[in-house]
C-alpha angles and dihedrals in degrees: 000000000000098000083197087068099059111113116247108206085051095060091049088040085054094045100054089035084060086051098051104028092218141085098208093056084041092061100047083054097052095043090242145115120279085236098053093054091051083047093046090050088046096056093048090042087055089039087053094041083230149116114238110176138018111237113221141179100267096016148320149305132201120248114223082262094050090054090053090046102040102057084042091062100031084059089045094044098046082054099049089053098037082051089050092048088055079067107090120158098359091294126093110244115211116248115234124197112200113173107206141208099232096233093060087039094055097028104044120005112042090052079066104042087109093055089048094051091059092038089049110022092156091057113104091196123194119187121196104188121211144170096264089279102116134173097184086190109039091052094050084237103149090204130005134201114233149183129231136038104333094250111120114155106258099003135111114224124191111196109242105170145007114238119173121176131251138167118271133180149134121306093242085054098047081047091078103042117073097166137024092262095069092067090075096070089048121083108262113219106208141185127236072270099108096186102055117087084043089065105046084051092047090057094040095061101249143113109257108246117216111285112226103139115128110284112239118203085202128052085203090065097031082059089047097054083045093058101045074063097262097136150284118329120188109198131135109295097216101071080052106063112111078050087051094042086050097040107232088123137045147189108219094186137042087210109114137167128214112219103150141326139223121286140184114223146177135173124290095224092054114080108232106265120221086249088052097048087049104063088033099067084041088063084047101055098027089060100046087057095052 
């Protein structure tokens, strides 16, 4: 068979028809008549030298050949339009894939999306948050946004921003510690991070309680239950900073500790893109000016 022979519309008249099932629905989808769907569907059934639907008395069922048909061009069809929404004033804008840890997503990048969006207009960025554990591969992310000391096996990591860590929690409960050593009789909520809380005791010159507080795999959600007065979340202040203008939330204590920072990272083995360069050296800039 001359595949480019194959109607297009028919196709497209089948593939919505297989959604449906339903000529009827198909039609009021496609813009068209009831009667030129059914036609559509019977000239590719008589190209294919197949039957593709069932018809029955109130719809319609797919034939064997209609299932293998049907996934096949919704697939194709889902590309071709993901690929023509990449077109925006008459130019193709570059698809970016950042996959990104929640607490820099919430607490520093979405408040700048606009500025993104000016600086980068011909970026078609997409963001897949996660909780630091990241397969870069696996996930088809072309770069990803981390947390810690910018040494992943593989992988090349660029620093983007300082973010040491400092006790945060609710005013009433600020209200009943005056020195470090008081945090010790309040309830520590911690991260899968086990050194942490040792070390801001450490420099803050006290012996480390047991920690026996809830574990958080976010330090969004850790803060949150820190502000609805749950405890005491240590977590970087900098990605806090409308909760601690409003003051819903606040920092009881200077005393900070530096375990890590943000970085932006991508596989070894991938060459750095134009699209990628490019946000890479926004984040750069962006953050210098913060």
């Amino acid at each position: 068979m001359d595949r480019a022979q194959l109607p297009l519309n028919a196709l497209r008249a089948f593939e919505a028809s297989a959604r449906h099932l339903n000529f009827t629905r198909a039609a009021i989808e496609l813009c068209v008549s009831q009667g030129a769907v059914s036609h559509q569907v019977a000239q590719l059934e008589t190209k294919l030298g197949v039957r593709l639907f069932r018809r029955l008395p109130r719809g319609l069922a797919l034939t064997s050949e209609g299932q293998a048909l049907a996934p096949m061009l919704a697939e194709s069809f889902d590309r071709m339009g993901a690929t023509l929404d990449r077109y925006a004033g008459g130019r193709l804008r570059d698809v970016l894939t950042v996959g990104v840890v929640g607490t820099f997503a919430t607490g520093w990048l979405l408040p700048r999306m606009d500025d993104f969006r000016r600086a980068l207009p011909d970026i078609d960025l997409r963001l897949m948050t996660n909780n630091n554990r990241v397969d870069l591969a696996g996930e088809g992310l072309d770069m990803a946004i981390r947390y810690g000391d910018g040494a992943w096996h593989g992988t090349h990591a660029d620093p983007i921003l300082e973010a040491p860590l400092t006790p945060l929690c609710a005013p009433a409960l600020a209200a009943r510690v005056s020195e470090p050593a008081d945090l010790t009789r309040e309830t520590l909520l911690r991260s899968y991070r086990a050194d942490e809380w040792p070390r801001w005791f450490e420099a803050a010159g006290v012996a480390s309680p047991p920690l026996q507080g809830p574990v958080f795999d976010s330090s969004a959600i850790m803060v949150a239950a820190a502000e609805a007065g749950a405890g005491v979340a240590l977590a970087p202040a900098c990605m806090f900073s409308r909760d601690l203008t409003t003051e819903r939330l606040v920092r009881p204590f200077a005393v900070d500790v530096s375990l890590g920072g943000y970085w932006l990272t991508r596989l070894r083995s991938r060459a750095e893109t134009g699209a990628m360069g490019d946000f890479r050296a926004w984040l750069e800039t962006t953050t210098a000016s913060d």
